[in-house]
ROKOLLO-538525 format. One line per field, with one value per residue: residue number from 1; z, y, x of N, C-alpha, C in turn. Coordinates in Angstrom, 1 decimal, always signed. Layout:
! residues N
num NUM,...
n.up Z,...
n.north Y,...
n.east X,...
ca.up Z,...
ca.north Y,...
ca.east X,...
c.up Z,...
c.north Y,...
c.east X,...
END
This chain:
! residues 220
num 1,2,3,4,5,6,7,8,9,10,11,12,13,14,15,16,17,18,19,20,21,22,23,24,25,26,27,28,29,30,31,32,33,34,35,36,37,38,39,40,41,42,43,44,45,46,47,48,49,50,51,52,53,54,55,56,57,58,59,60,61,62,63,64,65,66,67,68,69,70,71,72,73,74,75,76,77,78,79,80,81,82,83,84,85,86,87,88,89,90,91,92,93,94,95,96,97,98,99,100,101,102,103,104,105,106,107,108,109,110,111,112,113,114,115,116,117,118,119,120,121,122,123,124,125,126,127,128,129,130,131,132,133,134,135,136,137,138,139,140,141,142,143,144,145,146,147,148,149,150,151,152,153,154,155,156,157,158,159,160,161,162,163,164,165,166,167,168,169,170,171,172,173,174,175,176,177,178,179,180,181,182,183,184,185,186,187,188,189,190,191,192,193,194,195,196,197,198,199,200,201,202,203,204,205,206,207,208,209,210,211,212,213,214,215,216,217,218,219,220
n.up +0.0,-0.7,+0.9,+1.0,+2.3,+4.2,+6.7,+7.1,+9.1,+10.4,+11.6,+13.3,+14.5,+16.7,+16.1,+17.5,+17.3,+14.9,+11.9,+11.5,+13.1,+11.3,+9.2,+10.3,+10.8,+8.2,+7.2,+8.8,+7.8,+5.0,+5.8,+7.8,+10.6,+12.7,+14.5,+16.8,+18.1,+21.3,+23.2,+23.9,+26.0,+25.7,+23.4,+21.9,+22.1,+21.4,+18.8,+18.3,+18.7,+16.1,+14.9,+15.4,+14.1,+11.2,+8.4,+9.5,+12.5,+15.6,+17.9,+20.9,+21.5,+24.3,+24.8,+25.1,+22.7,+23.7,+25.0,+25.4,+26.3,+26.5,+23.5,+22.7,+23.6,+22.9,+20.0,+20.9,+21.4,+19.4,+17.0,+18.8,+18.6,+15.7,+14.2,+12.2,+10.9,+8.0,+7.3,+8.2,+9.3,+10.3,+12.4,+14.3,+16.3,+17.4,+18.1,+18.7,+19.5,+17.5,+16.6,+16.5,+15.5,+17.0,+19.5,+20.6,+22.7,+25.0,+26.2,+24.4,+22.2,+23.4,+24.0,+21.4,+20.3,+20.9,+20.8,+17.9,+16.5,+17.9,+19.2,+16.9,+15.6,+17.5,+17.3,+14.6,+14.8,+16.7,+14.6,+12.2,+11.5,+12.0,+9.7,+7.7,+7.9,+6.6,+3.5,+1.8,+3.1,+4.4,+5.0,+6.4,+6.1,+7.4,+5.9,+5.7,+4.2,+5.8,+6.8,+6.3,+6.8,+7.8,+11.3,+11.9,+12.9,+14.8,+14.5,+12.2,+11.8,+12.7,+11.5,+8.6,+10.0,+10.5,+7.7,+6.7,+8.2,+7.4,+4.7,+4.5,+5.3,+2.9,+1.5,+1.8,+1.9,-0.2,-1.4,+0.4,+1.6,+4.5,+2.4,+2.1,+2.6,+2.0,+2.4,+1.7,+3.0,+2.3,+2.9,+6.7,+8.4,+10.9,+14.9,+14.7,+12.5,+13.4,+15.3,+14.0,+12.1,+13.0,+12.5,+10.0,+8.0,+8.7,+7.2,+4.4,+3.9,+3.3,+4.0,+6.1,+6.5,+3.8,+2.6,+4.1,+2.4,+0.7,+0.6,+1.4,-0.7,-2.4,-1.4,-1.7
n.north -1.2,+2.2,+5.3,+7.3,+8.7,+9.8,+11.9,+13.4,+14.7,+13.2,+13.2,+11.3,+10.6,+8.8,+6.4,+3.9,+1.8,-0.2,+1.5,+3.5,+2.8,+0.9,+2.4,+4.6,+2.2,+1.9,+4.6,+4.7,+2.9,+3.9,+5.7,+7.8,+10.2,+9.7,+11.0,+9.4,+10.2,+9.0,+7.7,+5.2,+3.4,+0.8,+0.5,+1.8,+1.4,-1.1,-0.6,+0.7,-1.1,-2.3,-0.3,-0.4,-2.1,-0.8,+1.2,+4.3,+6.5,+6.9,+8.9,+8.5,+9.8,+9.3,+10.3,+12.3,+13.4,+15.1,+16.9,+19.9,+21.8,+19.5,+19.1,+21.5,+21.9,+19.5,+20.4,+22.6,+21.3,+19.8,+22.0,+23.2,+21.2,+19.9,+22.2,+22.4,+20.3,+17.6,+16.5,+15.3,+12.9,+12.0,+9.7,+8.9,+8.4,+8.4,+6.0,+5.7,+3.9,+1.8,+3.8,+4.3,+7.3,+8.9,+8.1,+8.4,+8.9,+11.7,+11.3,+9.9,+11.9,+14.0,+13.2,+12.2,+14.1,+15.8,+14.6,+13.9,+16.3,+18.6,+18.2,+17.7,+20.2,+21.9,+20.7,+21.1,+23.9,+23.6,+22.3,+23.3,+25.5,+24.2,+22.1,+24.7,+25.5,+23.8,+22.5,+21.1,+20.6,+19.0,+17.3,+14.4,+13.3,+10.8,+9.9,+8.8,+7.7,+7.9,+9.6,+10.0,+7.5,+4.3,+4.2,+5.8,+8.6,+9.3,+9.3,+9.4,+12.6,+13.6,+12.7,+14.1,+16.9,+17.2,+16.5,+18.4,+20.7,+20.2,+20.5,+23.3,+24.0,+22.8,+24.4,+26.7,+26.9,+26.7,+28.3,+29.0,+26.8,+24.1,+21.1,+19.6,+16.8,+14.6,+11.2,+8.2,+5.2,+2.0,-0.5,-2.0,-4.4,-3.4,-2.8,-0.1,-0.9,-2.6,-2.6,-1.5,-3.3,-6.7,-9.3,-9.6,-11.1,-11.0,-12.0,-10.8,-8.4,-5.6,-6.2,-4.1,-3.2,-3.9,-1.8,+0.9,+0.8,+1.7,+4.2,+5.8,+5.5,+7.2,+9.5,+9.5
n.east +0.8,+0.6,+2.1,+0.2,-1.0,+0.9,+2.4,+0.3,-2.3,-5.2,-7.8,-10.7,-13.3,-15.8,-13.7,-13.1,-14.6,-16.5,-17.6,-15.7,-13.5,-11.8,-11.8,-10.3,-7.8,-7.3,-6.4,-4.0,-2.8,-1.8,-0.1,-0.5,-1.3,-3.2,-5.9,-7.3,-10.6,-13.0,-15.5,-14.7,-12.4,-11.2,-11.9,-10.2,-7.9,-7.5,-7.4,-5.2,-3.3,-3.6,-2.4,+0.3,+1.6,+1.9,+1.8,+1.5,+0.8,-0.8,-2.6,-4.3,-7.6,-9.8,-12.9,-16.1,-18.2,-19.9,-18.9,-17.7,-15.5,-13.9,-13.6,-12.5,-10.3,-8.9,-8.6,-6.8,-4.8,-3.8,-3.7,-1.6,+0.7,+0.9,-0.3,-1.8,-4.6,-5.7,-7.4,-10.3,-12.7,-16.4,-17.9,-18.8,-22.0,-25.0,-27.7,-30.8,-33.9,-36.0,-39.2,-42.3,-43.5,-45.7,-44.5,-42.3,-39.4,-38.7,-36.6,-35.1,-34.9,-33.5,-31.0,-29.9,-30.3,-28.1,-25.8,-25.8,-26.7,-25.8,-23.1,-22.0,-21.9,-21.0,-18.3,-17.4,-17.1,-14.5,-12.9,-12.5,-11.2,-8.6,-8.4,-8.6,-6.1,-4.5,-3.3,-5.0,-7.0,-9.8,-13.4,-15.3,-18.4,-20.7,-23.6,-26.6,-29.9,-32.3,-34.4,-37.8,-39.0,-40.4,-40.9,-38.9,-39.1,-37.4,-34.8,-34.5,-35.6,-32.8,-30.6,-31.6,-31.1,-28.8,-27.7,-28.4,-27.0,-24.5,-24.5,-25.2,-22.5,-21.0,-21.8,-20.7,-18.2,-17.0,-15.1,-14.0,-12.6,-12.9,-12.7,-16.1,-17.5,-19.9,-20.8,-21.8,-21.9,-22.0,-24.4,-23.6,-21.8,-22.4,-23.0,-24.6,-26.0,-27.3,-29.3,-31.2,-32.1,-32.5,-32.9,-30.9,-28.5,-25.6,-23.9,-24.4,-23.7,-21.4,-17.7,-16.5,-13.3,-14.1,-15.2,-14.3,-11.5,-12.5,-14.0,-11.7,-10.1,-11.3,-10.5,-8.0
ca.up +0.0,-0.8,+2.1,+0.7,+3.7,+4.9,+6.9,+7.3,+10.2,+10.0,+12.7,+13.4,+16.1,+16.5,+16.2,+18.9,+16.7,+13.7,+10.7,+11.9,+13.6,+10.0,+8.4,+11.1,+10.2,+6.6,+6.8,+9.0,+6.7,+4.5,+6.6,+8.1,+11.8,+12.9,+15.9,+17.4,+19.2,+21.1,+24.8,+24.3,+26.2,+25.3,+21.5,+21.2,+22.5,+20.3,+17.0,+19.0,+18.3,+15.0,+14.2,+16.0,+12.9,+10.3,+8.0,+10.2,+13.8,+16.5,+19.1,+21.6,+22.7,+25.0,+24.8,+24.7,+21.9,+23.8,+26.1,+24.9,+26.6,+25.6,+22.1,+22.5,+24.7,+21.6,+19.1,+20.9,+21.1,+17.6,+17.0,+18.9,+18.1,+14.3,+13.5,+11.2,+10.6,+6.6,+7.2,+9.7,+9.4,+11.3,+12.4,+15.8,+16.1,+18.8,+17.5,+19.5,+18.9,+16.3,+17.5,+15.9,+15.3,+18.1,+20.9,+20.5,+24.1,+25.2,+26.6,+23.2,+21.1,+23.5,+24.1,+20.3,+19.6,+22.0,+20.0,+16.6,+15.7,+18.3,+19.3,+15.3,+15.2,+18.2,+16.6,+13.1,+15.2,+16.8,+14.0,+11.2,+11.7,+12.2,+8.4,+7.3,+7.8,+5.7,+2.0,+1.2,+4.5,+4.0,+6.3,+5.6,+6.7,+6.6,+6.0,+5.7,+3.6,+6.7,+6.8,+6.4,+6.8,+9.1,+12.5,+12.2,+12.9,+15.9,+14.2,+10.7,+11.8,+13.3,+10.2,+7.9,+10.4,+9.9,+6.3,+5.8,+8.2,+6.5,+3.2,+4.2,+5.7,+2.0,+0.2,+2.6,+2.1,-1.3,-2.0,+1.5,+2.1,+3.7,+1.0,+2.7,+1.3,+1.9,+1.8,+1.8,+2.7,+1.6,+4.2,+6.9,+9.5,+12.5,+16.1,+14.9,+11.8,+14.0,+15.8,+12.8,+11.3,+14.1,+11.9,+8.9,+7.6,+8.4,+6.1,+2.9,+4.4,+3.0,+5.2,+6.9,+5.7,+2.1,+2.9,+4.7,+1.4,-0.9,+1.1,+1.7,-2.2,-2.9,-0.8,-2.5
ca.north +0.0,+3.6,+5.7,+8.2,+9.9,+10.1,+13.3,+14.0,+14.3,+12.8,+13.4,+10.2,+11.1,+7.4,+5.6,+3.0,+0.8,+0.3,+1.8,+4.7,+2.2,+0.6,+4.0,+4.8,+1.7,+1.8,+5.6,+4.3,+1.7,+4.3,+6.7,+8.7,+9.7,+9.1,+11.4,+8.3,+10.5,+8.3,+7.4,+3.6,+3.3,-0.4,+0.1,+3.1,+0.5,-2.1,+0.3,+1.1,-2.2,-2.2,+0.5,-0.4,-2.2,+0.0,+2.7,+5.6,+5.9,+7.2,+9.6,+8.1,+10.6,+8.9,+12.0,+12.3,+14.5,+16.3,+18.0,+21.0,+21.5,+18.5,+19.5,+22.7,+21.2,+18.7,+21.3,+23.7,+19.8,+19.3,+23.3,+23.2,+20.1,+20.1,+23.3,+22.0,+18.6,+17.8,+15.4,+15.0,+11.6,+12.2,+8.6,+9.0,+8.2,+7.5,+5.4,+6.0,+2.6,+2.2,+3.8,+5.2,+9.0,+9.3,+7.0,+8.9,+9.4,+12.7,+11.0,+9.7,+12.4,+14.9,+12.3,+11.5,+15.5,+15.9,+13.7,+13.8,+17.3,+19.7,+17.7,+17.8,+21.3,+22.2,+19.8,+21.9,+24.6,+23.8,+21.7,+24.1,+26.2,+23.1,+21.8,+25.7,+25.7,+22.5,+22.9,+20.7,+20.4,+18.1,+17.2,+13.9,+13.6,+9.9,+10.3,+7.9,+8.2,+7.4,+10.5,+10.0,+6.0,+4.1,+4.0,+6.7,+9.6,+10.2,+8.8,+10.3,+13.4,+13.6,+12.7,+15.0,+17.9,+16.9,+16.5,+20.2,+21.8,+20.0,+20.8,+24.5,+24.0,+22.5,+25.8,+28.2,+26.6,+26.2,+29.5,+29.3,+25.3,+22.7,+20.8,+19.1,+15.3,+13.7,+9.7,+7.3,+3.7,+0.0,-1.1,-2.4,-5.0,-2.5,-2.3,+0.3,-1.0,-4.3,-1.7,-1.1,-5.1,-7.3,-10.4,-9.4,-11.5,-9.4,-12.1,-10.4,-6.8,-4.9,-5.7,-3.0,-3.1,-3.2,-0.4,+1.4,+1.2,+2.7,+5.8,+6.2,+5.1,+8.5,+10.8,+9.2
ca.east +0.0,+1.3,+1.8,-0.6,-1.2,+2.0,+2.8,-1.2,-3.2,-6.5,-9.0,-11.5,-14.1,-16.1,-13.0,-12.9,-15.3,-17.2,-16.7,-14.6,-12.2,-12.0,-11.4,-8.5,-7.2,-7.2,-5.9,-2.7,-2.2,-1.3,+0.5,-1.2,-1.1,-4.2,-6.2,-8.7,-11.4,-14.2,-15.4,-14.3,-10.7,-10.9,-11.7,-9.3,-6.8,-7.4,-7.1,-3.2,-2.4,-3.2,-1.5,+1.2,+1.9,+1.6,+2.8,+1.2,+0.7,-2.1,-2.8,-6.0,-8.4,-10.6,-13.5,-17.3,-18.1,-20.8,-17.8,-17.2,-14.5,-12.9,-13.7,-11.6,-8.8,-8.4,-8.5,-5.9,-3.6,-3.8,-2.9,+0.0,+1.6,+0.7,-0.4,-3.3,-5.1,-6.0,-8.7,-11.6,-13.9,-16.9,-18.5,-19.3,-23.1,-26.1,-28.8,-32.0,-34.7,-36.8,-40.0,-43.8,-44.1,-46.1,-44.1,-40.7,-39.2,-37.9,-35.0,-34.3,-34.8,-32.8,-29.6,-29.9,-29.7,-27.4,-24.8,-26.1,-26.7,-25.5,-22.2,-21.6,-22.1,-19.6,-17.0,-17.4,-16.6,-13.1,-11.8,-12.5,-10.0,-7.1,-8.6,-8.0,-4.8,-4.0,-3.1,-6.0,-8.4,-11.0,-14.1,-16.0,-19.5,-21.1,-24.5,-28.2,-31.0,-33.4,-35.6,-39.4,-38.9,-41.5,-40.4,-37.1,-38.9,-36.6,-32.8,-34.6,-35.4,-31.6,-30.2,-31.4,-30.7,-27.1,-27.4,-29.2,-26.2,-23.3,-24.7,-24.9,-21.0,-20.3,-21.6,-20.2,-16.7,-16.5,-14.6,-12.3,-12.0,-12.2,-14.1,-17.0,-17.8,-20.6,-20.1,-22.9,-21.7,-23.4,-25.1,-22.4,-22.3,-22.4,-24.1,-25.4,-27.3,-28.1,-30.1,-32.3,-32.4,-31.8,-32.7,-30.2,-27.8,-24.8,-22.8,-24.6,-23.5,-20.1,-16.9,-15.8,-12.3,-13.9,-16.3,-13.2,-10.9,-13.6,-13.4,-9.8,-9.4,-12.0,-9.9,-6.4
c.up +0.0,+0.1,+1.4,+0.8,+4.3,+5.4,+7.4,+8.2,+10.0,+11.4,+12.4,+14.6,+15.4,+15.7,+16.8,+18.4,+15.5,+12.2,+10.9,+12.8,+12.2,+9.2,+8.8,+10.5,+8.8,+7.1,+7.1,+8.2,+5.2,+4.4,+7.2,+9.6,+12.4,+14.7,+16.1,+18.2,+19.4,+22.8,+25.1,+24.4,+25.4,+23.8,+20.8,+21.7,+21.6,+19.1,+17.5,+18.5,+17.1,+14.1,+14.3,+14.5,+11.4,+10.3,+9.0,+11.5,+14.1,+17.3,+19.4,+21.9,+23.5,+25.7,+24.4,+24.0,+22.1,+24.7,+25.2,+24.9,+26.0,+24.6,+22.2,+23.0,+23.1,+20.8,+19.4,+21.0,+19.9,+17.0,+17.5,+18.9,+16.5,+13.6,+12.5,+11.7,+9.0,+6.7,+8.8,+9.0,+10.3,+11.5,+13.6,+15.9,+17.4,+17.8,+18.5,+19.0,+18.1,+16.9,+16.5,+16.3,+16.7,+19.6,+20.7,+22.1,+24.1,+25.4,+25.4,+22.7,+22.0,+23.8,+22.2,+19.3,+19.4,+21.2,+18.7,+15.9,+16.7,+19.0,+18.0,+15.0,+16.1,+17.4,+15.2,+13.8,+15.9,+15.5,+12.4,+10.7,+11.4,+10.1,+7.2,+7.2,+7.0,+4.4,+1.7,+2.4,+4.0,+5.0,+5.8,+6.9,+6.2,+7.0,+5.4,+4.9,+4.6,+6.9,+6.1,+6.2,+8.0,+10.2,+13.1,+12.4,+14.0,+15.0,+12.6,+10.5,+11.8,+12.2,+9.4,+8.6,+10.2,+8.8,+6.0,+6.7,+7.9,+5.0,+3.0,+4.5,+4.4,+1.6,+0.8,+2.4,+1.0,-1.9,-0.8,+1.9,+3.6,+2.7,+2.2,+1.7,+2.5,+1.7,+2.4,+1.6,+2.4,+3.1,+5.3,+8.4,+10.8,+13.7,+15.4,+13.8,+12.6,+14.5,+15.1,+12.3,+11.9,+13.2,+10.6,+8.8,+7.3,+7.3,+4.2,+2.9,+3.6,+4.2,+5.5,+6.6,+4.1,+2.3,+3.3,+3.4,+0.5,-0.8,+0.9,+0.3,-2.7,-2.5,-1.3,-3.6
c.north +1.2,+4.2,+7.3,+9.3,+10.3,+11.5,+14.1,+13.7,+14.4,+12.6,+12.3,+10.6,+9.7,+6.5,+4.5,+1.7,+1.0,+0.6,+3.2,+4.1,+1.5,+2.1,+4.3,+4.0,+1.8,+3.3,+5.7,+3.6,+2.6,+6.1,+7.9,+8.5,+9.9,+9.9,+10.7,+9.2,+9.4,+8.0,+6.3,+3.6,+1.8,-0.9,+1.0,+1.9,-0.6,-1.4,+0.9,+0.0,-2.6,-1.6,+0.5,-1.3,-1.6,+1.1,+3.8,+5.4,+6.8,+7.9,+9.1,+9.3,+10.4,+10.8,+12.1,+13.4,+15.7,+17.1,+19.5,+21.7,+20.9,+18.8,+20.3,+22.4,+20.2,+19.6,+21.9,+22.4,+19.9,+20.6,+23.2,+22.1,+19.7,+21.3,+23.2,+20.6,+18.6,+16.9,+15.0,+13.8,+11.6,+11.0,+8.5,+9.2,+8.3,+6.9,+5.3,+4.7,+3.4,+2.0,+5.0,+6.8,+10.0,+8.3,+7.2,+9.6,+10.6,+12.4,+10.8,+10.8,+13.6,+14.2,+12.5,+12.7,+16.1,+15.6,+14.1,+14.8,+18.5,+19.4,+18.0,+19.1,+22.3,+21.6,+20.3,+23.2,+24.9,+22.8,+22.8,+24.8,+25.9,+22.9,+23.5,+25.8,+24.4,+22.6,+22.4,+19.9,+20.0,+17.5,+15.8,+13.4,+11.8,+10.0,+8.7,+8.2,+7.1,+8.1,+10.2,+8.1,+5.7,+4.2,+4.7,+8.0,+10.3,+10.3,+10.0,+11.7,+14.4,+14.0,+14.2,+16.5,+18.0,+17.1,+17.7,+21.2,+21.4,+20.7,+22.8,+24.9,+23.8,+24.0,+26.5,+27.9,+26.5,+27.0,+29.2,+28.3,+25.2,+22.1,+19.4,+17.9,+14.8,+12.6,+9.1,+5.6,+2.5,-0.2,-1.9,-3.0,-4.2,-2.8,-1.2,-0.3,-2.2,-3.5,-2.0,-2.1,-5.7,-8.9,-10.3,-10.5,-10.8,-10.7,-11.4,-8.7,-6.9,-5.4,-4.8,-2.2,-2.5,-1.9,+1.1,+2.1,+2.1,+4.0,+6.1,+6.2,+6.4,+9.2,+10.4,+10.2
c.east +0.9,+1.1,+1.3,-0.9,-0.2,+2.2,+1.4,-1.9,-4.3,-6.9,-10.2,-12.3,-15.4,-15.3,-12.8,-14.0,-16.1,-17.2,-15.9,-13.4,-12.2,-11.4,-10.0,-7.4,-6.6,-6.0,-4.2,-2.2,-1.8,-0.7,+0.5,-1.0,-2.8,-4.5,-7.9,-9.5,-12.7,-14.6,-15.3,-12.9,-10.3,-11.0,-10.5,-7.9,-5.9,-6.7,-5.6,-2.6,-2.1,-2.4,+0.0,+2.7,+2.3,+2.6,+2.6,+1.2,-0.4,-2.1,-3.8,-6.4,-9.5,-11.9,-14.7,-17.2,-18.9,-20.1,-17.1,-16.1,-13.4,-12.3,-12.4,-10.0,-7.9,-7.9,-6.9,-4.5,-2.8,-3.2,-1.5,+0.7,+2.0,+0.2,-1.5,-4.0,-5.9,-6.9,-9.4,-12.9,-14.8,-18.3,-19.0,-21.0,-23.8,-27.1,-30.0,-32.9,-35.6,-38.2,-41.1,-43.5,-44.3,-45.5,-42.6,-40.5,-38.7,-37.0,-34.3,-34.2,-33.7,-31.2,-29.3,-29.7,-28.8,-26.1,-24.9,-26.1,-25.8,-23.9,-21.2,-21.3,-20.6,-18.3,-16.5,-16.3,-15.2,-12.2,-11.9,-11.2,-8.4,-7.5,-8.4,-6.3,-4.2,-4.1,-4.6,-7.0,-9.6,-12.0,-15.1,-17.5,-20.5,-22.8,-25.4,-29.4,-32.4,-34.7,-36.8,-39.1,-39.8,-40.6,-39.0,-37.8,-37.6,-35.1,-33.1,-34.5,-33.7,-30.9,-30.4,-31.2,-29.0,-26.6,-27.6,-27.6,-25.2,-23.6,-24.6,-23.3,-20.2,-20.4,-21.1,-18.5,-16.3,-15.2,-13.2,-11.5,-12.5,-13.3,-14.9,-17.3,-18.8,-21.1,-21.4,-22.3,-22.7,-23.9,-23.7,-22.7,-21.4,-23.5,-24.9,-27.0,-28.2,-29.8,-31.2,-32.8,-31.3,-31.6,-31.9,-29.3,-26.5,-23.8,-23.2,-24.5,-21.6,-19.3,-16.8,-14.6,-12.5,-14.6,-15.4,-12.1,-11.5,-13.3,-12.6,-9.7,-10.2,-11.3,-8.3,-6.5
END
């Protein structure tokens, strides 16, 4: 594999499993140093070891993304030790159950905001800046086409609030950078889709890995 990436810091926030530990991987695997944010010490661990192998290497940030704080503390890290970061993968999810229109919990829908859209929104806000300063700063956004589907009003709604304020983050950046992408993966055997289709056959689902390369081979 070509070390690609070499020299580039790539930002993963839901690293620590899934398909953004998959992504990390792949992106070390072609030399990249790799900043794991996630609140699993034991998954951010694992993705150490893998890398431990590899062309690239890893900083952990064991870090709920609804800390604001955190956020910023990261951010000013990643400034002074690198001075930029040229790529941000943002896979870090909540998945709320699958639940009628009218039988959507408050708990869910304010945890599931909490994370999904206003988490997303701070996180634009300190890493922006790091992806400015990088010749070619790039932000990737993995997005769902779940909105108006039975039983998503809560995850659906979520969704396309995400999709409507990335899409105004693409046009507003087109002229200054970073370039905003929008990536729509295959269906993929994750917790989270289990969530969604518990009886699936995750052997007729995308690996992870392959699902992992596609990306990385779009941003090559």
């Amino acid at each position: 594999m070509e070390n690609t990436f070499k020299d580039q810091i790539a930002i993963v926030t839901g690293a620590s499993r899934g398909f953004g530990h998959a992504v990390a991987v792949e992106l070390a695997s072609r030399g990249a140093h790799v900043v794991a944010v996630a609140r699993t010490v034991g998954g951010l661990e694992e993705l150490a070891d893998k890398v431990d192998s590899l062309p690239g290497s890893c900083t952990l940030v064991p870090l709920d993304i609804t800390d604001d704080e955190g956020l910023a503390r990261m951010g000013r890290a990643i400034f002074d030790r690198w001075g930029k970061a040229d790529l941000w993968v943002h896979t870090a999810v909540h998945t709320p159950p699958l639940t009628p229109a009218a039988h959507v919990q408050k708990k869910d829908l304010t945890k599931g905001t909490a994370i999904n859209y206003v988490a997303l929104q701070r996180a634009i806000t300190m890493i922006e800046p790091l992806l400015r300063a990088a010749p070619n700063g790039r932000a990737v956004f993995i997005d769902e086409d779940v909105a108006g589907k039975p039983l998503q009003a809560g995850f659906g709604a979520m969704k396309a609030a995400q999709r409507a304020m990335m899409q105004s983050w693409q046009a507003e950046s087109i002229n200054t950078g970073p370039e905003v992408i929008l990536h729509t993966p295959p269906p993929l055997p994750t917790a989270h889709r289990a969530r969604f289709f518990p009886g699936e056959d995750r052997e007729t689902l995308t690996p992870l890995p392959v699902a992992a390369k596609a990306l990385v081979d779009r941003l090559s």
